[in-house]
PDB file of the backbone (N, CA, C, O) and the ligand in Angstrom, with CONECT records:
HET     ZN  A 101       1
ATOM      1  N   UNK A   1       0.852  -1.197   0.000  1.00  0.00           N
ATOM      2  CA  UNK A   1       0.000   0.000   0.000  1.00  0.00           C
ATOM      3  C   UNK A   1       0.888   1.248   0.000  1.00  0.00           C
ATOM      4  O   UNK A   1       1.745   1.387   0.874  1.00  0.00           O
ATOM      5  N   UNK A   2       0.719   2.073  -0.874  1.00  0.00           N
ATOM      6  CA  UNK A   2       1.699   3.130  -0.709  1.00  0.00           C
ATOM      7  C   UNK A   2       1.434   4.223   0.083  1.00  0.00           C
ATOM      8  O   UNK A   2       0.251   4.376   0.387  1.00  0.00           O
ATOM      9  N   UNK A   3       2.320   5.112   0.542  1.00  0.00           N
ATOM     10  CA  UNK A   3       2.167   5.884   1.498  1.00  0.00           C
ATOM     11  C   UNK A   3       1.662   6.931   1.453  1.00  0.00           C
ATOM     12  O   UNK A   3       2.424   7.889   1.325  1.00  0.00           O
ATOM     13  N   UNK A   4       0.409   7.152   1.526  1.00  0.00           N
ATOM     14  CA  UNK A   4      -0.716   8.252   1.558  1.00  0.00           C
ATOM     15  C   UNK A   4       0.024   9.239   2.205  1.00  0.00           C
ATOM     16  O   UNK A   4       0.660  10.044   1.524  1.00  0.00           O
ATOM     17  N   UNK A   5       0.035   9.294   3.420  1.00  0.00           N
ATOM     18  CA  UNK A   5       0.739  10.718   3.872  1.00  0.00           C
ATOM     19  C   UNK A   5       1.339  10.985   3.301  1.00  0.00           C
ATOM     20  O   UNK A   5       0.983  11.996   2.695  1.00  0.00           O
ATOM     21  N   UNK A   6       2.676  10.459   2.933  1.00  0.00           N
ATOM     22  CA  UNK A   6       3.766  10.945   2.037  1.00  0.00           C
ATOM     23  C   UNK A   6       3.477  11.868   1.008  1.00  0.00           C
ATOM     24  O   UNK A   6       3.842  13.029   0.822  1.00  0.00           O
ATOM     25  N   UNK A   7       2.596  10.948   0.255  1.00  0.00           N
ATOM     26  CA  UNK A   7       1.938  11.497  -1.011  1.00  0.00           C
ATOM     27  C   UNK A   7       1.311  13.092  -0.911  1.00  0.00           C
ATOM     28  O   UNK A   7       1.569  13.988  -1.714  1.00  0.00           O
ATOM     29  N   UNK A   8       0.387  13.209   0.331  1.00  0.00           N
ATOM     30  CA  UNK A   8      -0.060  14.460   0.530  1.00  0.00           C
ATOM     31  C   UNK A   8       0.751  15.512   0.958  1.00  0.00           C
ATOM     32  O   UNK A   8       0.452  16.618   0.506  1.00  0.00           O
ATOM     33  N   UNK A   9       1.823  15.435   1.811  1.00  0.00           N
ATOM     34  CA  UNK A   9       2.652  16.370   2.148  1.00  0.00           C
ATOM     35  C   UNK A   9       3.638  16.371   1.187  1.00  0.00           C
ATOM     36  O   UNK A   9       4.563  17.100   1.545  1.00  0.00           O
ATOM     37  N   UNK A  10       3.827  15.851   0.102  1.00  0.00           N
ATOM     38  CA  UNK A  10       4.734  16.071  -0.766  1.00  0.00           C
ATOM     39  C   UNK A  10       3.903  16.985  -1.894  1.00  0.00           C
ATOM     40  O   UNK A  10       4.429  17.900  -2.528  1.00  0.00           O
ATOM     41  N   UNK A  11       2.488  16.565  -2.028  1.00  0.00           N
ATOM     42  CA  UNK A  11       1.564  17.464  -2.881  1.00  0.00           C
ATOM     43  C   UNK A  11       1.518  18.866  -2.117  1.00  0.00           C
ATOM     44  O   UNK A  11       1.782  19.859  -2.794  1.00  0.00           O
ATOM     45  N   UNK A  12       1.309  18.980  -1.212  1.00  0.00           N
ATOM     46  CA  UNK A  12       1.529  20.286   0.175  1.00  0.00           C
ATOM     47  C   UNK A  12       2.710  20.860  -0.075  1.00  0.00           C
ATOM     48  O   UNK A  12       2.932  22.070  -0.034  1.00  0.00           O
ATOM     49  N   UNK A  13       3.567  19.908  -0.367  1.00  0.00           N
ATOM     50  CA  UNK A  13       4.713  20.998  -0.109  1.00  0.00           C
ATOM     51  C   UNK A  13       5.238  21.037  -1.237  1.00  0.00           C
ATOM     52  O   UNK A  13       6.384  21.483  -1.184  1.00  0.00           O
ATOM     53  N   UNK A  14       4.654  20.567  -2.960  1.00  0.00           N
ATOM     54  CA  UNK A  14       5.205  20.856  -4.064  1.00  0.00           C
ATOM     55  C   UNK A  14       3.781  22.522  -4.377  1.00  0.00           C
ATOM     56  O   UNK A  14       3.608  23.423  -5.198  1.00  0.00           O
ATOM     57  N   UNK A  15       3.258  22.099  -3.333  1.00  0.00           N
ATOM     58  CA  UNK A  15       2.240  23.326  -3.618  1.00  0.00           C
ATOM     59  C   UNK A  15       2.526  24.895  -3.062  1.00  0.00           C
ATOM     60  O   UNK A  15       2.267  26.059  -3.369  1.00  0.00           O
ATOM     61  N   UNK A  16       3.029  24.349  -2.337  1.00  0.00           N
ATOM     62  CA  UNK A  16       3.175  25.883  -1.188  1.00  0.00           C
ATOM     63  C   UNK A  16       5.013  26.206  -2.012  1.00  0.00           C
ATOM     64  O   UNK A  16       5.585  27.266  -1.760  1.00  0.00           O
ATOM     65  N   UNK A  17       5.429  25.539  -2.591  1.00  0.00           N
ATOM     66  CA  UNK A  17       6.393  26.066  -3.334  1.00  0.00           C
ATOM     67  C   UNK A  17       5.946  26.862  -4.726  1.00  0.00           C
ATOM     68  O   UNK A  17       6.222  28.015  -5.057  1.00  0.00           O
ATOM     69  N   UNK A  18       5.236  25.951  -5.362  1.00  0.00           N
ATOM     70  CA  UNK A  18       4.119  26.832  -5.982  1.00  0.00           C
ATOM     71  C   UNK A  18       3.964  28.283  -6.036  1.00  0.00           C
ATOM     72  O   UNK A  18       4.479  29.049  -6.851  1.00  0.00           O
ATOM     73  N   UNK A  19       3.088  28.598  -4.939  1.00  0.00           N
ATOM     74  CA  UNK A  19       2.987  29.734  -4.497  1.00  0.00           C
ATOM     75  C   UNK A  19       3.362  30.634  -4.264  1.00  0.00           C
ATOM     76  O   UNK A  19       2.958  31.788  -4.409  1.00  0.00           O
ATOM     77  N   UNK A  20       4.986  29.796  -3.489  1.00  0.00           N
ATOM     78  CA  UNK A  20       5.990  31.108  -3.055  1.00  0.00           C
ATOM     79  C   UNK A  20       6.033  31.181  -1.322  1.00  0.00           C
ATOM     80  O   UNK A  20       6.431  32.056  -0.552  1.00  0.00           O
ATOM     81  N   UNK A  21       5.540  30.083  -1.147  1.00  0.00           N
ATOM     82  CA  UNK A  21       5.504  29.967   0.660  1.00  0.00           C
ATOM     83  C   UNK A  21       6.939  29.520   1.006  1.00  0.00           C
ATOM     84  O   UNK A  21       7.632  30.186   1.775  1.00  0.00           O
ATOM     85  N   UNK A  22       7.433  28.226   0.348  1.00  0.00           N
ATOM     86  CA  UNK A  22       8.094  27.712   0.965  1.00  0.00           C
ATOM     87  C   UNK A  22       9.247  28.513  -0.238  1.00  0.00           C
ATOM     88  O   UNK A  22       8.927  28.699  -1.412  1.00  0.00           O
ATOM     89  N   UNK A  23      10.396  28.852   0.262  1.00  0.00           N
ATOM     90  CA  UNK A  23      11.081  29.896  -0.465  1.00  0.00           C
ATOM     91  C   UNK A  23      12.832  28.490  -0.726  1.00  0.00           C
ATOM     92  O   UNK A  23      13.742  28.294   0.079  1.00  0.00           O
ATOM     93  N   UNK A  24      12.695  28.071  -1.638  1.00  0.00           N
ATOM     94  CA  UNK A  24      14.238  27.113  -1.043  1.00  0.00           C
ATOM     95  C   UNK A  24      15.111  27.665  -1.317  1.00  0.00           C
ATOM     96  O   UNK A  24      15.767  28.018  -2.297  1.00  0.00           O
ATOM     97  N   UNK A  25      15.048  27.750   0.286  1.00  0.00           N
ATOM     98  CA  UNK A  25      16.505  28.771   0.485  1.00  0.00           C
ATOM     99  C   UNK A  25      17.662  27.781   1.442  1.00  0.00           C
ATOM    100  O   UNK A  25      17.454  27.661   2.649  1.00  0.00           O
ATOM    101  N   UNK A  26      18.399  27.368   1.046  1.00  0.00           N
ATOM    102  CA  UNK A  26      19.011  26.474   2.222  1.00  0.00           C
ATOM    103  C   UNK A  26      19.567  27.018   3.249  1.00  0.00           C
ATOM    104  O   UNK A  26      20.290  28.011   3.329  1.00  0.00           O
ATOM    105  N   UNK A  27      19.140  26.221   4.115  1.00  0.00           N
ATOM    106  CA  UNK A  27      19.619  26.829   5.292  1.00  0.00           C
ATOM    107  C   UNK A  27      21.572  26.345   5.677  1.00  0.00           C
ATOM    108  O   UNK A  27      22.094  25.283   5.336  1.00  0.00           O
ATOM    109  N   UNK A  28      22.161  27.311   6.322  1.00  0.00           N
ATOM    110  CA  UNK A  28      23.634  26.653   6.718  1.00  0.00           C
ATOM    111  C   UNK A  28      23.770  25.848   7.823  1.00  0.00           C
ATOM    112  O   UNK A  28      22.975  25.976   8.754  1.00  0.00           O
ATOM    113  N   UNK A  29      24.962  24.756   7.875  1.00  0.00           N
ATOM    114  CA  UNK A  29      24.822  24.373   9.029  1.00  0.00           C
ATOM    115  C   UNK A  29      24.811  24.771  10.293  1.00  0.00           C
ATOM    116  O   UNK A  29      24.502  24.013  11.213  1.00  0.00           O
ATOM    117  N   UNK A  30      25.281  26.482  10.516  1.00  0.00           N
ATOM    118  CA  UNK A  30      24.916  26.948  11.778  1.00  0.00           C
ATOM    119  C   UNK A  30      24.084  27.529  12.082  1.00  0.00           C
ATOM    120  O   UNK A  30      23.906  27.933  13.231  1.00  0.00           O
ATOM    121  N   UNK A  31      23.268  27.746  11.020  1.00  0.00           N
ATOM    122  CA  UNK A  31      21.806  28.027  11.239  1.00  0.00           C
ATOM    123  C   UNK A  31      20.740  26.806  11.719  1.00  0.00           C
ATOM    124  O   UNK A  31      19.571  26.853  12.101  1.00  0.00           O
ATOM    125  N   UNK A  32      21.424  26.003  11.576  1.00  0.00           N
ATOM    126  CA  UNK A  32      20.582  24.586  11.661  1.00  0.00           C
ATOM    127  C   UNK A  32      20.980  24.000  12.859  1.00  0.00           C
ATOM    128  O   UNK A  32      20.351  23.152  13.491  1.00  0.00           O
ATOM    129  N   UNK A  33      22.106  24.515  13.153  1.00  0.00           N
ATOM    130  CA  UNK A  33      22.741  24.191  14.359  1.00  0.00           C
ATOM    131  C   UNK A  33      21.974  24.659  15.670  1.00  0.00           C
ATOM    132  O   UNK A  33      21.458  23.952  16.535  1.00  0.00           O
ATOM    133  N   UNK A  34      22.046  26.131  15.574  1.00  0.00           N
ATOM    134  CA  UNK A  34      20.999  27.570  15.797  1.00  0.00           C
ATOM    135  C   UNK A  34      19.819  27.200  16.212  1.00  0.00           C
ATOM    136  O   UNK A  34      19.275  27.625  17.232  1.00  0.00           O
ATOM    137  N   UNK A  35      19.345  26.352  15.407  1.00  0.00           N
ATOM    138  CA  UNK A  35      17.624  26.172  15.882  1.00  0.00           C
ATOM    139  C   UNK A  35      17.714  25.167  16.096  1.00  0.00           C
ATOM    140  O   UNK A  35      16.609  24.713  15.797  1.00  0.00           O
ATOM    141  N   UNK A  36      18.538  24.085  16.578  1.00  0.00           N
ATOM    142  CA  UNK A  36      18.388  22.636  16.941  1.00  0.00           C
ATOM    143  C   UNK A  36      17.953  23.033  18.404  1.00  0.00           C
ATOM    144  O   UNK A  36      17.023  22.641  19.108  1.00  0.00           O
ATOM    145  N   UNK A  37      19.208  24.181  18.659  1.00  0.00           N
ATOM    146  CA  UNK A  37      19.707  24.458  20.137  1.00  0.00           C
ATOM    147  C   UNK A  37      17.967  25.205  20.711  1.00  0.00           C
ATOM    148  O   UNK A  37      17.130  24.829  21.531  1.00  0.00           O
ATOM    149  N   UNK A  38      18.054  26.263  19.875  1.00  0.00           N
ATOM    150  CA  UNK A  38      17.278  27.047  20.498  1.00  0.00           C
ATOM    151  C   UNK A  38      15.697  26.362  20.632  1.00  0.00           C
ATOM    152  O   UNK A  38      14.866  26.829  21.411  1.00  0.00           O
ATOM    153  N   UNK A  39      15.428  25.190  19.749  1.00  0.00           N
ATOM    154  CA  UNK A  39      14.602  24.463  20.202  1.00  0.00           C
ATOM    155  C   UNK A  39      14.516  23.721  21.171  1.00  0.00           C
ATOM    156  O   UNK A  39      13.547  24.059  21.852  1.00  0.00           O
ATOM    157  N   UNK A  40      15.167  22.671  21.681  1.00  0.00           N
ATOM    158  CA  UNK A  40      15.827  22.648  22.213  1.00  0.00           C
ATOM    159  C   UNK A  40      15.908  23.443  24.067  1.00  0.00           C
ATOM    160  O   UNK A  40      15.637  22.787  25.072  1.00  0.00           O
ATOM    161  N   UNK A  41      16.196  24.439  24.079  1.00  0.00           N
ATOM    162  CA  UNK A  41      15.824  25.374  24.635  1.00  0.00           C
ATOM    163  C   UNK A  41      14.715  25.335  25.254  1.00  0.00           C
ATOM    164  O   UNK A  41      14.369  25.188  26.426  1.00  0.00           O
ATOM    165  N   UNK A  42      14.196  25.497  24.237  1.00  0.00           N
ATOM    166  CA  UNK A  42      12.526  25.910  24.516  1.00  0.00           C
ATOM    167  C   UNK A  42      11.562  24.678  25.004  1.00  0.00           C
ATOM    168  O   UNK A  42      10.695  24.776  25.872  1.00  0.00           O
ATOM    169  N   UNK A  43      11.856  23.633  24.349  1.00  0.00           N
ATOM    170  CA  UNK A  43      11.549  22.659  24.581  1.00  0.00           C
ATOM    171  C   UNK A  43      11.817  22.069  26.236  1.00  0.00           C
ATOM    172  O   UNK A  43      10.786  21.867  26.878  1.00  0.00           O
ATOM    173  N   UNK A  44      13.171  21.785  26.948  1.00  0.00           N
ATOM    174  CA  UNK A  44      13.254  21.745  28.193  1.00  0.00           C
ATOM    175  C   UNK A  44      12.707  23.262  28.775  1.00  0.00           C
ATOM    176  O   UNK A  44      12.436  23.126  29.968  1.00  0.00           O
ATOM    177  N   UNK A  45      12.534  24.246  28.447  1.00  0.00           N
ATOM    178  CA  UNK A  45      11.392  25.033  29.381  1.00  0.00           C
ATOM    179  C   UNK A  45      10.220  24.797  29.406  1.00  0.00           C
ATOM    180  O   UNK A  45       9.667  25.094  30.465  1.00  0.00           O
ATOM    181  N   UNK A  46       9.458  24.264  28.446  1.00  0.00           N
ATOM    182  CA  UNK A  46       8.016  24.350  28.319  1.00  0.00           C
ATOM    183  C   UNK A  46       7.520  23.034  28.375  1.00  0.00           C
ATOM    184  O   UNK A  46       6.295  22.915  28.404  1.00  0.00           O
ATOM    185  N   UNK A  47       8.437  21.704  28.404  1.00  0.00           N
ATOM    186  CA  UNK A  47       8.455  20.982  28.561  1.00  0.00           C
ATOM    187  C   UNK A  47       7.674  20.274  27.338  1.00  0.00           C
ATOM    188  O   UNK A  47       6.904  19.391  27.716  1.00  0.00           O
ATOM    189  N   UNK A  48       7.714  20.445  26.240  1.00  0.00           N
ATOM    190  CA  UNK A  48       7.142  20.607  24.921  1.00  0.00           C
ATOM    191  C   UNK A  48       7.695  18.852  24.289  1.00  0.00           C
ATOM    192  O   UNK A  48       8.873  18.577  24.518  1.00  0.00           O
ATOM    193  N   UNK A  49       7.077  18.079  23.751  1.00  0.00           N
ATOM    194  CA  UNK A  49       8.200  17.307  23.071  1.00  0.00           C
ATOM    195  C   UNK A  49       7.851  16.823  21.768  1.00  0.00           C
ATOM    196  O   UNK A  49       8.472  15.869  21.300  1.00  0.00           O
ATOM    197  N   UNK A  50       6.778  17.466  21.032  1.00  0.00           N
ATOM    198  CA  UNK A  50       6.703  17.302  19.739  1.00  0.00           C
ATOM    199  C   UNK A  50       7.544  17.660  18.779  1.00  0.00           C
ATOM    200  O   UNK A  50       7.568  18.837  18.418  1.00  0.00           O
ATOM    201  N   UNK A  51       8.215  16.895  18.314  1.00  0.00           N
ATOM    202  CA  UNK A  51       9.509  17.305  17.539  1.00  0.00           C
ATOM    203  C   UNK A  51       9.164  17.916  15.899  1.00  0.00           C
ATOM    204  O   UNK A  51      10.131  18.185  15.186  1.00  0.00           O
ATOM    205  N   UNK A  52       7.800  18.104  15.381  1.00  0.00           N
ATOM    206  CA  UNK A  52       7.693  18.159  13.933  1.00  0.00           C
ATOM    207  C   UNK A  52       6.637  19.443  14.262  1.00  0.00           C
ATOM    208  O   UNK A  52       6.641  20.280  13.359  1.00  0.00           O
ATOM    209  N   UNK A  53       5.496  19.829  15.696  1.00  0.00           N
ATOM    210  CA  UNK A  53       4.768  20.513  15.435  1.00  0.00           C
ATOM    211  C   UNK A  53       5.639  21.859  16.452  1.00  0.00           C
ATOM    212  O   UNK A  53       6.433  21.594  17.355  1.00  0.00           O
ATOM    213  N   UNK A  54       5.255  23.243  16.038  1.00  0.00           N
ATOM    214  CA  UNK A  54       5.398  24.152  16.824  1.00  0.00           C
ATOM    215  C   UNK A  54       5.033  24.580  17.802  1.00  0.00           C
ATOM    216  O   UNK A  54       4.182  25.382  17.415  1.00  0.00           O
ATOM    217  N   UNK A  55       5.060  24.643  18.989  1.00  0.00           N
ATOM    218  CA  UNK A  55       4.485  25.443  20.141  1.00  0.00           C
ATOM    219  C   UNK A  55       2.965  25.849  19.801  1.00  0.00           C
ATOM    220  O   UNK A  55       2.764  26.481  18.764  1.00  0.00           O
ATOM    221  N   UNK A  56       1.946  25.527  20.594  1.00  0.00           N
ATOM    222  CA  UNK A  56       0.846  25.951  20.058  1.00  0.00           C
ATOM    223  C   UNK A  56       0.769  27.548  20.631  1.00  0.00           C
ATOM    224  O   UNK A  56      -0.157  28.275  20.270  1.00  0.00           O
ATOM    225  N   UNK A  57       1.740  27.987  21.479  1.00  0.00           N
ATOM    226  CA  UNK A  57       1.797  29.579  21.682  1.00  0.00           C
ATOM    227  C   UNK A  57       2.657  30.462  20.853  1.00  0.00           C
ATOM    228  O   UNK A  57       2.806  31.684  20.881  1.00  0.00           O
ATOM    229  N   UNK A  58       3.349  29.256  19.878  1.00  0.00           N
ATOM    230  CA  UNK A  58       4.009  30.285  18.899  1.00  0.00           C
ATOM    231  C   UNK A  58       2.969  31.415  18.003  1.00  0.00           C
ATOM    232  O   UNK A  58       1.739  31.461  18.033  1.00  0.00           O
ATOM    233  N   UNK A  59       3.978  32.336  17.169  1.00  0.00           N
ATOM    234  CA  UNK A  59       2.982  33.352  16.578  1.00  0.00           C
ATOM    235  C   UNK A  59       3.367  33.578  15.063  1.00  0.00           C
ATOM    236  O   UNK A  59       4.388  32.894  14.987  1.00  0.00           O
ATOM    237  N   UNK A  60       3.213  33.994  14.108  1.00  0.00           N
ATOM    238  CA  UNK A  60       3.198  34.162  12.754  1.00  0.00           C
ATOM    239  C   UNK A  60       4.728  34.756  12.694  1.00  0.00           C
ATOM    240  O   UNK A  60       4.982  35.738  13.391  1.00  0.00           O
ATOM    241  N   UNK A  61       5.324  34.416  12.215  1.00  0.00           N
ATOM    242  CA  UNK A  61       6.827  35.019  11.846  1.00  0.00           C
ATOM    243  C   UNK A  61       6.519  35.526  10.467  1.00  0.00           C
ATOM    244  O   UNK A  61       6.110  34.875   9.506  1.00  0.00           O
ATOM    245  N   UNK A  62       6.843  37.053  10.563  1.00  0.00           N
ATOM    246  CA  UNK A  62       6.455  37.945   8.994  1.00  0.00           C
ATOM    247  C   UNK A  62       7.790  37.459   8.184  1.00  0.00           C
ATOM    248  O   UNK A  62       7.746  38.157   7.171  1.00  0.00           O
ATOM    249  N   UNK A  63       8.913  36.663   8.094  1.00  0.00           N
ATOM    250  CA  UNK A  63       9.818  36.047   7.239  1.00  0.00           C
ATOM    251  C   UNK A  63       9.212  34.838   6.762  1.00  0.00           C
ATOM    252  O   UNK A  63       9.203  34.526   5.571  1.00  0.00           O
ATOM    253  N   UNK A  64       8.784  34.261   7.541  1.00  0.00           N
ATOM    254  CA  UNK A  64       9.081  33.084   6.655  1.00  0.00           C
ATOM    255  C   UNK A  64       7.018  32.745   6.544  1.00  0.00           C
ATOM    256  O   UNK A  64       6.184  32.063   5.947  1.00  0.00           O
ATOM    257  N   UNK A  65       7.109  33.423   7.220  1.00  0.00           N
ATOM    258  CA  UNK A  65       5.136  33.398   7.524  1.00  0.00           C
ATOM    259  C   UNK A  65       5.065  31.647   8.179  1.00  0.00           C
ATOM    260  O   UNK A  65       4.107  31.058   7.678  1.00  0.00           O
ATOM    261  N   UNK A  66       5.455  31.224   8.652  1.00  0.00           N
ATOM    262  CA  UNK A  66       5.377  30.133   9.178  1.00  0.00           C
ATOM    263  C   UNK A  66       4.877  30.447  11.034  1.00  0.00           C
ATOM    264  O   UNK A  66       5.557  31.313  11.585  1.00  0.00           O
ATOM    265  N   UNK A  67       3.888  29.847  11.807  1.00  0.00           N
ATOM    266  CA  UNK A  67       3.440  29.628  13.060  1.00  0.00           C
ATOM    267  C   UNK A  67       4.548  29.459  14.212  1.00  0.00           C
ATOM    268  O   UNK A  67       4.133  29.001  15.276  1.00  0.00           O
ATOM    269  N   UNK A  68       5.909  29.779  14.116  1.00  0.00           N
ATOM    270  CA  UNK A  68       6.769  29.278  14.766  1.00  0.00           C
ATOM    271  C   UNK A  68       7.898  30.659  15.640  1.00  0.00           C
ATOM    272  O   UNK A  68       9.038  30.708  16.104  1.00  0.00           O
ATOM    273  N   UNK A  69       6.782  31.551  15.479  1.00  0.00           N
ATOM    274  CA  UNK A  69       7.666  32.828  16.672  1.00  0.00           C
ATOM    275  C   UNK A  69       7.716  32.648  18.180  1.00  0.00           C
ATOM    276  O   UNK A  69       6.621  32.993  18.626  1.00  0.00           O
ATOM    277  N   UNK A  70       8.242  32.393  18.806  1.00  0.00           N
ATOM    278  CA  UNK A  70       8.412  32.043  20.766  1.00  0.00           C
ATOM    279  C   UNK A  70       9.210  33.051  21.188  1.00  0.00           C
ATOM    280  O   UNK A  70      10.202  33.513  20.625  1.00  0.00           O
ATOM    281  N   UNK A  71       8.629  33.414  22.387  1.00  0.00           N
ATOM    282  CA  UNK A  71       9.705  34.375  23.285  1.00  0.00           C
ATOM    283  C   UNK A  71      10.889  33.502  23.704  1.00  0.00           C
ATOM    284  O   UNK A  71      10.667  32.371  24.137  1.00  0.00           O
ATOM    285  N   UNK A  72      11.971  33.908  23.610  1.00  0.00           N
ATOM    286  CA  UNK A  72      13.152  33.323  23.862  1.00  0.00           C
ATOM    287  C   UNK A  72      14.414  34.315  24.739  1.00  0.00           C
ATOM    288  O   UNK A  72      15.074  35.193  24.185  1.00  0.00           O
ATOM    289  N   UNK A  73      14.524  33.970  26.038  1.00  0.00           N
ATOM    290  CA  UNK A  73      15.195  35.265  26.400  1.00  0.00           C
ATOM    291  C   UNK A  73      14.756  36.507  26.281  1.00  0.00           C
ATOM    292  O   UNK A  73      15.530  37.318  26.791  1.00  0.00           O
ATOM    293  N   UNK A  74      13.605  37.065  25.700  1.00  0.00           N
ATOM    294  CA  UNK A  74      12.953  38.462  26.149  1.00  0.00           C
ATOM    295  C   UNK A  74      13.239  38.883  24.605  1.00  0.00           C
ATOM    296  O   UNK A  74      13.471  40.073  24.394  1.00  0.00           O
ATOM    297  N   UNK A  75      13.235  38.162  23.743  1.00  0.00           N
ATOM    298  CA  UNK A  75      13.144  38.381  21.919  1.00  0.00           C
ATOM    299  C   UNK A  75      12.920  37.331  21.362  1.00  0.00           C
ATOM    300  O   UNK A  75      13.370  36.202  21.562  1.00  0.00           O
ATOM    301  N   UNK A  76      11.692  37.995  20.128  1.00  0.00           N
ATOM    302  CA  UNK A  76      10.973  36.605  19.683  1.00  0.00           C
ATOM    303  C   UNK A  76      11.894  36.363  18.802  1.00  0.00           C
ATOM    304  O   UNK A  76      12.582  37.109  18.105  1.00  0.00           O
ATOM    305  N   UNK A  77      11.803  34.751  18.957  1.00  0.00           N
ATOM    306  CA  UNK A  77      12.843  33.583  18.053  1.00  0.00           C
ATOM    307  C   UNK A  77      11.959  33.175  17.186  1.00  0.00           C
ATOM    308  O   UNK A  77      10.864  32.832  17.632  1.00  0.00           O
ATOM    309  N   UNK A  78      12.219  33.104  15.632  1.00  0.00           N
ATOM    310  CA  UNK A  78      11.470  32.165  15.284  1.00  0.00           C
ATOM    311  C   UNK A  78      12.108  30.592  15.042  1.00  0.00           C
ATOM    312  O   UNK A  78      13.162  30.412  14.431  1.00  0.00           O
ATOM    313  N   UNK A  79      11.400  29.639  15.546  1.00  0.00           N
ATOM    314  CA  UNK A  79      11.723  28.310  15.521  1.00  0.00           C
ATOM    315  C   UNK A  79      11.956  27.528  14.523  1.00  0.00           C
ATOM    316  O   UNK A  79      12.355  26.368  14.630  1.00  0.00           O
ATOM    317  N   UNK A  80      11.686  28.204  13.327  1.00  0.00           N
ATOM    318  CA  UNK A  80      11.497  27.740  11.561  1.00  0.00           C
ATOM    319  C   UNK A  80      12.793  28.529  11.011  1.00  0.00           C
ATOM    320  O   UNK A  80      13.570  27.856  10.334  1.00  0.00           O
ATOM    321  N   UNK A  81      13.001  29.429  11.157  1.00  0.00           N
ATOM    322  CA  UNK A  81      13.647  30.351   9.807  1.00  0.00           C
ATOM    323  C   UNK A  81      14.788  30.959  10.828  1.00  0.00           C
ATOM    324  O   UNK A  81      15.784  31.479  10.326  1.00  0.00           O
ATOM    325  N   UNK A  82      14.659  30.902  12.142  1.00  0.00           N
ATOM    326  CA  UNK A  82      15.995  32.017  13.170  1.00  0.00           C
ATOM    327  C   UNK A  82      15.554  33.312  13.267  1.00  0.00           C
ATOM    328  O   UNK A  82      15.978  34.003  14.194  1.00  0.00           O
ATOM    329  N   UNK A  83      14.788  33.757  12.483  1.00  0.00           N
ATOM    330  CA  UNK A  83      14.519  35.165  12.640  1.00  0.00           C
ATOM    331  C   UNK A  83      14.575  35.551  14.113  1.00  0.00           C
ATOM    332  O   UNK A  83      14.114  34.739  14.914  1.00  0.00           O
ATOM    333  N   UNK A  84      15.151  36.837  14.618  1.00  0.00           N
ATOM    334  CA  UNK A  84      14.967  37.313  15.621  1.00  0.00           C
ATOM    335  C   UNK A  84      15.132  38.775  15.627  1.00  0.00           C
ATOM    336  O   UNK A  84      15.890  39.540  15.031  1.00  0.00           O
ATOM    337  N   UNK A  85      13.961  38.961  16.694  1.00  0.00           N
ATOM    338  CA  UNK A  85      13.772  40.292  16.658  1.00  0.00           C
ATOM    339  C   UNK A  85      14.719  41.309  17.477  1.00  0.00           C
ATOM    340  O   UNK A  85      14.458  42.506  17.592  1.00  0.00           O
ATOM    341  N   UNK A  86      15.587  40.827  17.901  1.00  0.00           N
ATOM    342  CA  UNK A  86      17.094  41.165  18.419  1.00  0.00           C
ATOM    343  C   UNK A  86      18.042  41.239  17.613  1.00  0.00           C
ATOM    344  O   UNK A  86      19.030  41.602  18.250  1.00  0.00           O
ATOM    345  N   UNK A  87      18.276  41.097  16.587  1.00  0.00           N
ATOM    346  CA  UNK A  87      18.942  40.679  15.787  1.00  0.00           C
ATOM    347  C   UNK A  87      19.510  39.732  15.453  1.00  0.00           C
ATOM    348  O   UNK A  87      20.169  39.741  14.414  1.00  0.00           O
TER     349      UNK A  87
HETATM  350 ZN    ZN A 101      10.511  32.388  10.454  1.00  0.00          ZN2+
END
């Protein structure tokens, strides 16, 4: 039986490229590094352990428009893209 989910999130995400949502931009490894940690982070504070969904108190990050902005240290992080509003 082949893998239905697969199938749909690959239609999802050949779609939202489509569009212009998902922007492929690669990320570097210390950017990736960056948000392992800072998840990570967040995760032993909030005690969070879904590893694929975002914080359901995260908030709209205007970069990447993705659900994944968290206060982090007293500046929002986003959990998807690094954006921070600290610089
Ligand atoms: Zn973002």
């Amino acid at each position: 039986m082949p893998s239905l989910v697969a199938e749909i999130g690959y239609a999802i995400e050949s779609h939202l490229k489509h569009i212009g949502m998902i922007k492929p931009e690669p990320m570097t490894d210390r950017q990736k590094q960056f948000l392992a940690e800072k998840r990570r982070e967040f995760e032993a504070h909030h005690g969070e352990s879904e590893s694929n969904a975002f914080p359901e108190k995260a908030v709209l990050c205007t970069k990447c428009s993705t659900k994944a902005m968290v206060l982090m240290d007293g500046c929002m992080t986003c959990l998807n893209c690094g954006e921070s509003k600290c610089g």
